[in-house]
ZALOKOL-473030 format. One line per 2 residues: their letters; for each residue x, y, z of N, C-alpha, C, O. Coordinates in nm, 2 decimals, always signed. Layout:
% ZALOKOL-473030
a	X/Y/Z/X/Y/Z/X/Y/Z/X/Y/Z  ...
This chain:
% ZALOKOL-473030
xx	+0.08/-0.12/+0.00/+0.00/+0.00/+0.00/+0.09/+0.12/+0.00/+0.19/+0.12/+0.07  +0.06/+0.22/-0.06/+0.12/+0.39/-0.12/+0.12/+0.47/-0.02/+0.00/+0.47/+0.01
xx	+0.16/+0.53/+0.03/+0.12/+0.64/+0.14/+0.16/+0.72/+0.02/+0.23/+0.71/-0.08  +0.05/+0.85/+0.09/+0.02/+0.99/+0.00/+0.04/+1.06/+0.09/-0.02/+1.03/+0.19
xx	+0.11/+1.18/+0.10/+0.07/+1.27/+0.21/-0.04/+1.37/+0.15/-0.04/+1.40/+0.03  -0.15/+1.44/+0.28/-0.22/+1.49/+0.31/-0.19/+1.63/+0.28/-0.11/+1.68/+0.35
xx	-0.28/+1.72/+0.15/-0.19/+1.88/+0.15/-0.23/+1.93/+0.31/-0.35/+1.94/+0.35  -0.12/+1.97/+0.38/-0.14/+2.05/+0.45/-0.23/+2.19/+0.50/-0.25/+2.26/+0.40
xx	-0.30/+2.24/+0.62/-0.32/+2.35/+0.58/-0.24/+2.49/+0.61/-0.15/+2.51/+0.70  -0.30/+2.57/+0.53/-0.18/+2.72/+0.54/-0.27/+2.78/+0.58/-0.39/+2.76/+0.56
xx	-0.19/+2.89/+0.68/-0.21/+2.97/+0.75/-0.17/+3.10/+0.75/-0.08/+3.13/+0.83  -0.26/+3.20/+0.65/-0.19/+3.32/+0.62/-0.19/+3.44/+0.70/-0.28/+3.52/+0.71
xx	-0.13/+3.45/+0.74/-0.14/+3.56/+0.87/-0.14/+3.73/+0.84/-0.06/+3.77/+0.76  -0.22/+3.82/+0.89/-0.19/+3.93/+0.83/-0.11/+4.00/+0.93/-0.08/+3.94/+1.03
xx	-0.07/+4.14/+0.90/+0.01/+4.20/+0.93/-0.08/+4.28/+1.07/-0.19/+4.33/+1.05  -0.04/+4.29/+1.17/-0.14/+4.35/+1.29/-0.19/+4.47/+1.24/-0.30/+4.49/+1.29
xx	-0.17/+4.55/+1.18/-0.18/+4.72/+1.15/-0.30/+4.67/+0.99/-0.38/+4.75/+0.94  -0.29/+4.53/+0.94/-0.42/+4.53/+0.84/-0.54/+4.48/+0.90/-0.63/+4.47/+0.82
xx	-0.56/+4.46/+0.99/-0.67/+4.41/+1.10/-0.78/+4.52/+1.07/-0.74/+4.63/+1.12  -0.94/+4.56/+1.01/-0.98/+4.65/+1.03/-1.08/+4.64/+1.13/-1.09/+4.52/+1.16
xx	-1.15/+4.71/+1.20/-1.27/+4.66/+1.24/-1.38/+4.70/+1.15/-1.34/+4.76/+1.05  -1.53/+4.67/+1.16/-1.64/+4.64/+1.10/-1.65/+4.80/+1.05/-1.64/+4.81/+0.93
xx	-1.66/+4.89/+1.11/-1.63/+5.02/+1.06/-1.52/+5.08/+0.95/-1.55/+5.16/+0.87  -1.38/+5.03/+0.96/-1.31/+5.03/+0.87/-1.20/+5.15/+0.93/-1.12/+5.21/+0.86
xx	-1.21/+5.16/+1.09/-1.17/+5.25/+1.17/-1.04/+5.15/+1.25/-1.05/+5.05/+1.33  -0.94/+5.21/+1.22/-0.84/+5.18/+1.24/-0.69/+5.31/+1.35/-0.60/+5.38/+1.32
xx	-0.76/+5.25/+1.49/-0.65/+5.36/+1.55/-0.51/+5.38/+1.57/-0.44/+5.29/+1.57  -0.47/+5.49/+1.59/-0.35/+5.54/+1.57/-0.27/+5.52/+1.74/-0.33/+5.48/+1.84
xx	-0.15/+5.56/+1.73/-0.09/+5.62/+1.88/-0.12/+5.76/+1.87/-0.11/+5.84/+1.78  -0.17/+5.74/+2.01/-0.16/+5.95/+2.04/-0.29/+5.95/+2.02/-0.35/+6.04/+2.09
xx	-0.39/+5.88/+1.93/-0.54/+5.93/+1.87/-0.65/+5.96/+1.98/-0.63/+5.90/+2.09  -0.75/+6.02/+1.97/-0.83/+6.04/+2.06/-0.97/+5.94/+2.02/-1.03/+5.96/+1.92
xx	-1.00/+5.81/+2.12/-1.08/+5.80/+2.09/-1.23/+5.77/+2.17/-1.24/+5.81/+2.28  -1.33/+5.72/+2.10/-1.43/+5.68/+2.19/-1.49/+5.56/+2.24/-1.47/+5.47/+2.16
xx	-1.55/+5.53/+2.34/-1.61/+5.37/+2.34/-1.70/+5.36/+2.31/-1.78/+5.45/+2.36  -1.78/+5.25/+2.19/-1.88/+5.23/+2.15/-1.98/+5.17/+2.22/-2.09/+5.21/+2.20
xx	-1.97/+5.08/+2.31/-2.04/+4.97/+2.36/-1.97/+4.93/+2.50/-1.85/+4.95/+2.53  -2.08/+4.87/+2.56/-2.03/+4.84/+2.68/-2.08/+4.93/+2.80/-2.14/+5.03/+2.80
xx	-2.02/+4.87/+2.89/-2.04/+4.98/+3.03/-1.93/+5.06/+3.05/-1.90/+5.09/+3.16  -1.86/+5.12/+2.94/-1.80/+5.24/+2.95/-1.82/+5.34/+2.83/-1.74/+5.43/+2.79
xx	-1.94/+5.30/+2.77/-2.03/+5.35/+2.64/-2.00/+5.55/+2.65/-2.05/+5.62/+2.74  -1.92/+5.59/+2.56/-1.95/+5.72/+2.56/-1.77/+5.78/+2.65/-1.73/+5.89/+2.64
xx	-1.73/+5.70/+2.70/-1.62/+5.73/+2.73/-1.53/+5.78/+2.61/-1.54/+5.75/+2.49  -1.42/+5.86/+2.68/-1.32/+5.91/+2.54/-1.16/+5.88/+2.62/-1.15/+5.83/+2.74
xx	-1.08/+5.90/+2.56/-0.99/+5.88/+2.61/-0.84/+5.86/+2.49/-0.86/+5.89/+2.37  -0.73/+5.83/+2.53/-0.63/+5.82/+2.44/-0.55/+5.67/+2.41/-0.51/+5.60/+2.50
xx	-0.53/+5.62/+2.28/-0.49/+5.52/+2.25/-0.33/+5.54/+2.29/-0.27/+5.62/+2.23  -0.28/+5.47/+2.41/-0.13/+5.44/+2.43/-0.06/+5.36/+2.33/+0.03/+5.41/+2.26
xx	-0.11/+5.22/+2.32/-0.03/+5.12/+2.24/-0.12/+5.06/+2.18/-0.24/+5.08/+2.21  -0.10/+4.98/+2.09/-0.17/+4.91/+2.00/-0.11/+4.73/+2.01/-0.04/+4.69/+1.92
xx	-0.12/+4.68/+2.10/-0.07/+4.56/+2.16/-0.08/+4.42/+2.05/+0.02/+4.38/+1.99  -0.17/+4.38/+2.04/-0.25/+4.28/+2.00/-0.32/+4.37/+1.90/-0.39/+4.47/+1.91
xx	-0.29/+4.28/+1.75/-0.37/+4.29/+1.65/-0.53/+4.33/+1.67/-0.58/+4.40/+1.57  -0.60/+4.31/+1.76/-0.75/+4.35/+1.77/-0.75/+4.41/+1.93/-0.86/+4.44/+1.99
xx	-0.66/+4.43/+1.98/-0.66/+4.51/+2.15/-0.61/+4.66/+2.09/-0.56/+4.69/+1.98  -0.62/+4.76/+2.23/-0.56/+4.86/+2.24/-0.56/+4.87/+2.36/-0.65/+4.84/+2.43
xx	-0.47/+4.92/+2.40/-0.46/+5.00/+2.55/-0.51/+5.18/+2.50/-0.50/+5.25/+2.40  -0.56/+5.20/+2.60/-0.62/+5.32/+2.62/-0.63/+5.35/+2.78/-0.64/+5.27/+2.88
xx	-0.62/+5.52/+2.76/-0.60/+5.60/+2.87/-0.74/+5.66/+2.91/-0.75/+5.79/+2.90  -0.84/+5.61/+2.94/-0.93/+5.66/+2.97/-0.97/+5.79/+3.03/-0.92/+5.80/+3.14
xx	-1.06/+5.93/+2.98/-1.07/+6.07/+3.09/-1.13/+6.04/+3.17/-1.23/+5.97/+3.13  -1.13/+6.05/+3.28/-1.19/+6.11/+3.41/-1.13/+5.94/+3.52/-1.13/+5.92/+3.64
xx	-1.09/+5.86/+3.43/-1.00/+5.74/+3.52/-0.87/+5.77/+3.61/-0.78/+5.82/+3.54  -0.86/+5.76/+3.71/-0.75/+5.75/+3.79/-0.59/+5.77/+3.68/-0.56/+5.72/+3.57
xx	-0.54/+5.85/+3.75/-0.40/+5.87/+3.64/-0.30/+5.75/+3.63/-0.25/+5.73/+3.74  -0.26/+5.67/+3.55/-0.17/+5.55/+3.53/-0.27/+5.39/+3.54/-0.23/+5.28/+3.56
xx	-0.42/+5.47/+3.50/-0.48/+5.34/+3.47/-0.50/+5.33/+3.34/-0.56/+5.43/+3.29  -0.45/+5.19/+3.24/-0.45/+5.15/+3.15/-0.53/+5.08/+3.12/-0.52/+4.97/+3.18
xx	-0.66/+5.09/+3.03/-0.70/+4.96/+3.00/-0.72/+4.91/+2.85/-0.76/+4.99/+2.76  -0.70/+4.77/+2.82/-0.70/+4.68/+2.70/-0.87/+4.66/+2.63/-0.95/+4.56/+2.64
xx	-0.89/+4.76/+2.57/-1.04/+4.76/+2.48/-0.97/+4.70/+2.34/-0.86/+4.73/+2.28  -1.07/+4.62/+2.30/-1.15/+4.55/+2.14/-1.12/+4.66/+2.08/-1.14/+4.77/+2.12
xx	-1.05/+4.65/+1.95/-1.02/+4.77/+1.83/-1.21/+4.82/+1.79/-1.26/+4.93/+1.77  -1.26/+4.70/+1.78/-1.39/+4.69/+1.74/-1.46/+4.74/+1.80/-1.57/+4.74/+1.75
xx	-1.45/+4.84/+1.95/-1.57/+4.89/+2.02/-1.48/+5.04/+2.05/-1.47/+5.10/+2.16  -1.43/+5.07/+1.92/-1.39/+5.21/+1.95/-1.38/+5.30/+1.84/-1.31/+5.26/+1.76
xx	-1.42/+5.39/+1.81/-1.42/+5.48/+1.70/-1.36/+5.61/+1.72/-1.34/+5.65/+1.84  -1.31/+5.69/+1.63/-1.26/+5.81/+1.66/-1.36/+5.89/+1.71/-1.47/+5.88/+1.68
xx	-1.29/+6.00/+1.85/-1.38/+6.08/+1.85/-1.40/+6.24/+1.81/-1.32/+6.33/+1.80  -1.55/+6.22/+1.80/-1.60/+6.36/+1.76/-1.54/+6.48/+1.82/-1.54/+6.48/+1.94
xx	-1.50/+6.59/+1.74/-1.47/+6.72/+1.81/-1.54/+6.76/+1.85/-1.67/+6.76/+1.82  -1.46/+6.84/+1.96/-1.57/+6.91/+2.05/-1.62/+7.08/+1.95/-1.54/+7.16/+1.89
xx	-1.74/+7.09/+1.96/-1.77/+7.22/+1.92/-1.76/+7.32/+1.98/-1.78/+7.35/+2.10  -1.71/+7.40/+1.90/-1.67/+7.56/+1.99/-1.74/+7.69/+1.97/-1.71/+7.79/+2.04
């Protein structure tokens, strides 16, 4: 009996920075952004790092100073300027 090998499968990986979310919003370092969902809905705050392909660390306003937290690329959008 012949042994055949089995085509393998591939696994094409993208690059972390081509990750989009469903919006097509993709944040920056330094950007200002907002939370979509969730129980911090409406919050704004500043993108630190971009860690993980679909995480971000963000600096939350009105949070305690030197607290970081890891939000979903997907529950954040840029935010709106303020009107003046």
């Amino acid at each position: 009996m012949r042994r055949t090998a089995l085509p393998q499968p591939t696994k094409k990986r993208q690059s972390p920075l081509a990750t989009l979310s469903p919006t097509g919003f993709r944040p920056a370092i330094g950007q200002t952004v907002q939370v979509t969902s969730g129980q911090l809905a409406g919050m704004r705050g500043v993108v630190i790092e971009i860690g993980n392909p679909s995480r971000c660390i963000v600096q939350l306003d009105g949070v305690a100073v030197g607290v970081f937290l890891a939000i979903n690329c997907k529950w954040l959008r840029r935010a709106p300027r303020p009107r003046t």
